[in-house]
ZASEPA-138075 format. One record per residue (C-alpha): residue number from 0; x, y, z. Coordinates in steps of 0.02 Angstrom, whole numbers. Example, Ala and Ser with C-alpha at 12.3 -4.5 7.8 and 13.67 -1.06 7.14 Angstrom:
<nodes>
   resi       xx       yy       zz
      0      615     -225      390
      1      684      -53      357
</nodes>
This chain:
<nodes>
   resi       xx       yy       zz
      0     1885     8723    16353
      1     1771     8628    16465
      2     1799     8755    16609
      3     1767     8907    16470
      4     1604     8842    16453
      5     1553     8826    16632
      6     1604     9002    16650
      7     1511     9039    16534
      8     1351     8942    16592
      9     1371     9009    16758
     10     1351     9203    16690
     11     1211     9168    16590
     12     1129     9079    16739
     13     1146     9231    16868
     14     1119     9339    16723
     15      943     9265    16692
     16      920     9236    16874
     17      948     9441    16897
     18      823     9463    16731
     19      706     9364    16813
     20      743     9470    17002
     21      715     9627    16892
     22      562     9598    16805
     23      472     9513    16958
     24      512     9682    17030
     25      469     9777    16878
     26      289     9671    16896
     27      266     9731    17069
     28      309     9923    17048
     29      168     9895    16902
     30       49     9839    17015
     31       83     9967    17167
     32       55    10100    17032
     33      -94    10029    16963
     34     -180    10049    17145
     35      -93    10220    17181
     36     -196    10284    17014
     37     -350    10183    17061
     38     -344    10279    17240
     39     -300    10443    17152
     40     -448    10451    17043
     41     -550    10400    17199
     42     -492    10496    17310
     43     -534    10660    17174
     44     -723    10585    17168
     45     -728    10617    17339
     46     -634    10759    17352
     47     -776    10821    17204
     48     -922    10769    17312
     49     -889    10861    17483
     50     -840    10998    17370
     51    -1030    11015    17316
     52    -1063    10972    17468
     53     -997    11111    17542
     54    -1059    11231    17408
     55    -1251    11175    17476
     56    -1198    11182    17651
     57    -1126    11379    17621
     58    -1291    11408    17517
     59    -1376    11359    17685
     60    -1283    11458    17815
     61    -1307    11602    17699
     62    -1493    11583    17695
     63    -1508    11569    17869
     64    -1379    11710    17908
     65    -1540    11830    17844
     66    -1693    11852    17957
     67    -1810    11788    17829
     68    -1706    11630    17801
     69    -1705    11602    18004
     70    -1900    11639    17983
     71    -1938    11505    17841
     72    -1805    11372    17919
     73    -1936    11377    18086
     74    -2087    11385    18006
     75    -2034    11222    17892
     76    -1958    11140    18037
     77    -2079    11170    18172
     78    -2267    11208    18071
     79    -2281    11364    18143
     80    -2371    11538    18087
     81    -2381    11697    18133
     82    -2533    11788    18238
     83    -2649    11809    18129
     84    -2615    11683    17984
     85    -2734    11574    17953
     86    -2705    11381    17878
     87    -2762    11352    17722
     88    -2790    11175    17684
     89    -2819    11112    17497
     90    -2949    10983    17467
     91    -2921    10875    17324
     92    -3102    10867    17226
     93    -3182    10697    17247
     94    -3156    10560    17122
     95    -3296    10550    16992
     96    -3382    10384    17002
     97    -3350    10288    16840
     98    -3492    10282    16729
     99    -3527    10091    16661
    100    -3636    10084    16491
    101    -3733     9916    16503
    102    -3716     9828    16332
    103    -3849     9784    16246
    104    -3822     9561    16296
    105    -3816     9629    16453
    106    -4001     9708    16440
    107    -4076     9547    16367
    108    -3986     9448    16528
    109    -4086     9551    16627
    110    -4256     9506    16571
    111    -4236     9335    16601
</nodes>
């Protein structure tokens, strides 16, 4: 009887001892999967971004694949015009000076 019972002991103990082996590795796969997802969903945010990215960039090489695209790319990057154009430069108009009413305390200061 006695011995029955150790047997018995001993299969519950290596069965919890393999419970316990199988959820620790249960815990880690959870955690491995948790990053994978977490570096998915970044990796698609990035993926996203150089995809507009490269929608501008095309947008670009097309404009400058034209002559008038090569022509407004200089003149924006170097300030330069064509013989004959002139500069025109916009003034902005001058501030108006504020206009101060003097109160009428201020009046009777002044006569003393």
């Amino acid at each position: 009887m006695r011995a029955k019972q150790w047997r018995q002991g001993l299969i519950i103990g290596t069965l919890l001892l393999i419970a316990f082996g199988l959820v620790s590795l249960i815990w880690g796969l959870v955690g491995k999967v948790t990053v994978a997802v977490t570096e998915a969903h970044n990796a698609e945010q990035q993926y996203r971004a150089l995809e507009g990215r490269k929608a501008v960039l095309e947008g670009n090489l097309a404009a400058l694949a034209t002559e008038r695209g090569q022509d407004a790319a200089i003149r924006t990057t170097f300030g330069v015009a064509r013989p004959g154009e002139e500069v025109i430069v916009v003034v902005p108009p001058e501030p108006k000076a504020p206009t101060t009413t003097v109160s009428w305390w201020q009046k009777v200061l002044d006569l003393f």
